[in-house]
MIDOSE-1310 file (N, C-alpha, C; in nm, 2 decimals, decimal comma, always signed):
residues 111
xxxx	-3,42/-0,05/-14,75/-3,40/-0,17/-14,81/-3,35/-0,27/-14,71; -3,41/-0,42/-14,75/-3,36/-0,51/-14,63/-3,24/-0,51/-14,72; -3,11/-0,62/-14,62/-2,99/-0,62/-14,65/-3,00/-0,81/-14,64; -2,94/-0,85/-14,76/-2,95/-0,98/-14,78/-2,82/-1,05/-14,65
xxxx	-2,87/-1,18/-14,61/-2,80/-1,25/-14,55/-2,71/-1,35/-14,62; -2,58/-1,39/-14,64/-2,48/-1,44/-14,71/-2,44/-1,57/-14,64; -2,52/-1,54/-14,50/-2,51/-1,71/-14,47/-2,60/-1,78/-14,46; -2,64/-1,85/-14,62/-2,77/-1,95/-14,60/-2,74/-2,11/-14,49
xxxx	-2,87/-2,11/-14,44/-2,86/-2,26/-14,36/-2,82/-2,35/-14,50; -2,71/-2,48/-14,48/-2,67/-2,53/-14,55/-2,79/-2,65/-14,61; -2,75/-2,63/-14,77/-2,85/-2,77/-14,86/-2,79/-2,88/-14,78; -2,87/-2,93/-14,92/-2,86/-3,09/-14,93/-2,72/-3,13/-14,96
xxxx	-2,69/-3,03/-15,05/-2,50/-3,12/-15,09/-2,45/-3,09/-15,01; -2,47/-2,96/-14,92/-2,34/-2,95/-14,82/-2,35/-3,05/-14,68; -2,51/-3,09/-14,66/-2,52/-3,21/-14,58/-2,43/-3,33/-14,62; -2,47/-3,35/-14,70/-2,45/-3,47/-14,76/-2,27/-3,47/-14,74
xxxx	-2,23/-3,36/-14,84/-2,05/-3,39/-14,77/-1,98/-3,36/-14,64; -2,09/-3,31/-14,57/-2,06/-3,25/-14,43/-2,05/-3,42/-14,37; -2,19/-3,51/-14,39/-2,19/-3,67/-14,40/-2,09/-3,79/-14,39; -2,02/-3,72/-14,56/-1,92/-3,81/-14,63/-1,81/-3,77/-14,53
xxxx	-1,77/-3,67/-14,51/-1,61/-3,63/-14,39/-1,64/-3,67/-14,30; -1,74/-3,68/-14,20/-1,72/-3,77/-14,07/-1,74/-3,88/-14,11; -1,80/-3,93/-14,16/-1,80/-4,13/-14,20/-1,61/-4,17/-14,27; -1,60/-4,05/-14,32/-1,44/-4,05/-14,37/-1,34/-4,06/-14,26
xxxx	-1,36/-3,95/-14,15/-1,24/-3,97/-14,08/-1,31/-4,05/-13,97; -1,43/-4,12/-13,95/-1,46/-4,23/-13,91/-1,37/-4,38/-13,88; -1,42/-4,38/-14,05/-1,34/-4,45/-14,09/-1,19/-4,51/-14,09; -1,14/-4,37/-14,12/-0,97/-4,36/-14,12/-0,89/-4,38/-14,02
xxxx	-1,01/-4,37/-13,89/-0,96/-4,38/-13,77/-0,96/-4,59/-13,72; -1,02/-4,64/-13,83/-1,06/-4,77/-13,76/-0,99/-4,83/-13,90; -0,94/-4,78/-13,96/-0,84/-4,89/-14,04/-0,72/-4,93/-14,05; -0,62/-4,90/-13,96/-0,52/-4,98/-13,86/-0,65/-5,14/-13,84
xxxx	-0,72/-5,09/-13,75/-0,80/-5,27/-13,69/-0,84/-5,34/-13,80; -0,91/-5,27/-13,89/-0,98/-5,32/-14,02/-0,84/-5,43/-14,12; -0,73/-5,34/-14,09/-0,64/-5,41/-14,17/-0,59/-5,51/-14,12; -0,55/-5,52/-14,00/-0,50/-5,62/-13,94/-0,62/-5,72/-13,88
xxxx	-0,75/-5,71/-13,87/-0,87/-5,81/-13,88/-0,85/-5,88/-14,04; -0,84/-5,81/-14,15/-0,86/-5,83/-14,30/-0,71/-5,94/-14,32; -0,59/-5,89/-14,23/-0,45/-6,01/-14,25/-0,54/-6,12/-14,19; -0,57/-6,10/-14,07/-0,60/-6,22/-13,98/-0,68/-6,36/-14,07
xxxx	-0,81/-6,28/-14,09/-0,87/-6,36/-14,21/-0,83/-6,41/-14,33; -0,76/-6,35/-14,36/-0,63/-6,39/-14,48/-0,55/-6,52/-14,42; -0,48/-6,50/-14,35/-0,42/-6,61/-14,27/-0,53/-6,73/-14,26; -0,59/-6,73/-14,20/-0,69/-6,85/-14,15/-0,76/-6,90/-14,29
xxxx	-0,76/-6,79/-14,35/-0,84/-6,88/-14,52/-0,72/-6,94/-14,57; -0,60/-6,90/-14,59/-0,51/-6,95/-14,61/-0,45/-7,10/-14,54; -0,49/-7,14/-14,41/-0,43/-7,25/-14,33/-0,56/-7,31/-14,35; -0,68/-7,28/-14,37/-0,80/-7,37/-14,42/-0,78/-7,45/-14,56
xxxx	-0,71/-7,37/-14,68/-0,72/-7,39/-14,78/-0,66/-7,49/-14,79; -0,49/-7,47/-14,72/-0,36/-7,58/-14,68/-0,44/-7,73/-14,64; -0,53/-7,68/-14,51/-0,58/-7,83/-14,48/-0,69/-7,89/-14,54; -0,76/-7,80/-14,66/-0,85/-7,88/-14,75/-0,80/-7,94/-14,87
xxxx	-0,71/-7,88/-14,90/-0,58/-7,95/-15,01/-0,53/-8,13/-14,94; -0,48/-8,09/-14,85/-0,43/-8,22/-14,82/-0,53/-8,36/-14,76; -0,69/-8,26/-14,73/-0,77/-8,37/-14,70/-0,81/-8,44/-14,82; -0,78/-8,35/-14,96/-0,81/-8,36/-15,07/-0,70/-8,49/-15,12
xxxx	-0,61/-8,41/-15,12/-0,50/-8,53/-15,12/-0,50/-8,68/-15,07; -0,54/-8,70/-14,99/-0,59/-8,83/-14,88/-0,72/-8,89/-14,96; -0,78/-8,81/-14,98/-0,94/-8,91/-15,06/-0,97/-8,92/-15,22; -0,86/-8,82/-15,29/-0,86/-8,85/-15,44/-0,82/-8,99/-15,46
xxxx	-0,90/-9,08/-15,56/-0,84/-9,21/-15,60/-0,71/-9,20/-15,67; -0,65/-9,30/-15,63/-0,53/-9,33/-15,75/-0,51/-9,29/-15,83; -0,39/-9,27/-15,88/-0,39/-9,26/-16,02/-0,37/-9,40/-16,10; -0,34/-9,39/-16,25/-0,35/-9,49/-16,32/-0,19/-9,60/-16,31
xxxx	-0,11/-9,47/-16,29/+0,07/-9,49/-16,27/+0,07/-9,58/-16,15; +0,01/-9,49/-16,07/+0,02/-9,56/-15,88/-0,03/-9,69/-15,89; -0,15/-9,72/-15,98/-0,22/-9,82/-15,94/-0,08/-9,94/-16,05; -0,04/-9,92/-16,15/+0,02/-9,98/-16,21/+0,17/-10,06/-16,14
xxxx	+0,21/-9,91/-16,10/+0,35/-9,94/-15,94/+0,31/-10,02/-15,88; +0,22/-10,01/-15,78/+0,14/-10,11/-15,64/+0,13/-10,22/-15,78; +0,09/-10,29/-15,87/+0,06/-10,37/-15,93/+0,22/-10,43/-15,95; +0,32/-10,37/-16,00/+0,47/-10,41/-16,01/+0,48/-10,50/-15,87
xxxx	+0,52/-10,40/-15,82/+0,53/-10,43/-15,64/+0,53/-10,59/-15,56; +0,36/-10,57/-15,60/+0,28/-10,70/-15,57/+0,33/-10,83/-15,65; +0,38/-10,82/-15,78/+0,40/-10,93/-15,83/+0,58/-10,98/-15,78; +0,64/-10,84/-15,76/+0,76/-10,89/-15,73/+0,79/-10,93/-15,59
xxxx	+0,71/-10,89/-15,52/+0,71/-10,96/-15,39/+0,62/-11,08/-15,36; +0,55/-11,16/-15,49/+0,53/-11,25/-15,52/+0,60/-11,36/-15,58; +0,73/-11,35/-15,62/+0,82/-11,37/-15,69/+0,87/-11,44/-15,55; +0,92/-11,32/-15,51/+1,01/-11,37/-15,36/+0,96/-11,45/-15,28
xxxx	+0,82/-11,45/-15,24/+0,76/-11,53/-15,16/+0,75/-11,64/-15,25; +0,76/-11,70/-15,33/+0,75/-11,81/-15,41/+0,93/-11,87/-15,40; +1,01/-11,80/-15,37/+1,13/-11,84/-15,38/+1,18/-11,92/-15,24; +1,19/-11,79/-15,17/+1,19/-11,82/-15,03/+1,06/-11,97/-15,02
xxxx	+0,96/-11,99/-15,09/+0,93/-12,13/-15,03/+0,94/-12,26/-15,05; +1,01/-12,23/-15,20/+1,08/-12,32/-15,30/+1,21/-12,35/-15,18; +1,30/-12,27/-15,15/+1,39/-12,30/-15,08/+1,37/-12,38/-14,97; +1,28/-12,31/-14,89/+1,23/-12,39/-14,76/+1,19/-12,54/-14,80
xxxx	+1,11/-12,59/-14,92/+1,04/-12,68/-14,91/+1,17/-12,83/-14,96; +1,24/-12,77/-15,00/+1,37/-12,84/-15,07/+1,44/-12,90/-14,98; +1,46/-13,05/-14,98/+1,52/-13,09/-14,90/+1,67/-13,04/-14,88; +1,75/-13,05/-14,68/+1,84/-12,96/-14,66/+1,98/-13,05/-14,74
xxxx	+2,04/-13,06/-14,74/+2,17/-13,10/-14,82/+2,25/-13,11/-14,69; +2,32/-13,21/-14,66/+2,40/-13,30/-14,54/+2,52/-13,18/-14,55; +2,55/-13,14/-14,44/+2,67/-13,08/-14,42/+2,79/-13,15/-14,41; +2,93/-13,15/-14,51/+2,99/-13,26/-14,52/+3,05/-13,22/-14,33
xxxx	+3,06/-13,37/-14,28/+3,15/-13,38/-14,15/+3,27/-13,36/-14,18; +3,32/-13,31/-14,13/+3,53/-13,28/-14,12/+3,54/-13,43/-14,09; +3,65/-13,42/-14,14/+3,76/-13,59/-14,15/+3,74/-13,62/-14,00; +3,75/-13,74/-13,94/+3,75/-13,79/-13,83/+3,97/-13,76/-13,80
xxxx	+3,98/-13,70/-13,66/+4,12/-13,66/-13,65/+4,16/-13,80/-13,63; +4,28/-13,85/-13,60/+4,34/-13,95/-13,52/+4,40/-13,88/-13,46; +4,39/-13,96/-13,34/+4,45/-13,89/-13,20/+4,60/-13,90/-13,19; +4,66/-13,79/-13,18/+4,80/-13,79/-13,21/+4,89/-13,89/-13,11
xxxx	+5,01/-13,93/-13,14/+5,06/-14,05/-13,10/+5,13/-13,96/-12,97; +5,11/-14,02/-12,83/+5,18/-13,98/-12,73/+5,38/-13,98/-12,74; +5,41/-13,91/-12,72/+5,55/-13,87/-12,70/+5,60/-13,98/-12,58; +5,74/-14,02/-12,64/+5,76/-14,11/-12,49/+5,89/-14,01/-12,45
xxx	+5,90/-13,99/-12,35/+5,91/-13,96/-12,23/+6,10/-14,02/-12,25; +6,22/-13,98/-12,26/+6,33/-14,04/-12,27/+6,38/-13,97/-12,15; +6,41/-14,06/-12,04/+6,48/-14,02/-11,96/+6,63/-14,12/-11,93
């Protein structure tokens, strides 16, 4: 009688997860870098996001409030400017002169 052999050359599934474990501990060996490349990117989309927000900030129009304030603003420092020229344009008002002194009477001299 032949005598059967009990070690067959390995299938397809045992390729296949023979496969999966090296790409596994492949892997496991490169994700320390993977994670700290994955923060890095993180970071930088983060400080992109920051400076497209505020470029955003800079080119959105007014609001309706803002535009209403700047409109206060403008009229009251039109106000002033109309004051200040009222003042200027007014003739100045004489400063009164101090009383004329008389010159005090000389002391005579008693010897």
């Amino acid at each position: 009688m032949v005598e059967k052999d009990d070690t067959r050359p390995p299938g397809r599934a045992e390729a296949v997860r023979g496969a999966a474990v090296q790409a596994f501990q492949a892997t496991a060996g490169q994700a320390g870098v993977t994670r700290e490349r994955a923060q890095d990117l993180a970071d930088e989309l983060a400080q992109a996001a920051a400076r497209f927000m505020g470029a955003l900030d800079e080119l959105r129009p007014a609001s309706g409030e803002e535009i209403r304030s700047l409109r206060e603003d403008i009229r009251a420092l039109e106000r002033r400017v109309v004051a200040l020229e009222t003042a200027a344009a007014a003739p100045a008002k004489p400063k009164k002169k101090p009383a004329a002194r008389k010159p005090a009477a000389k002391k005579r001299s008693t010897s």
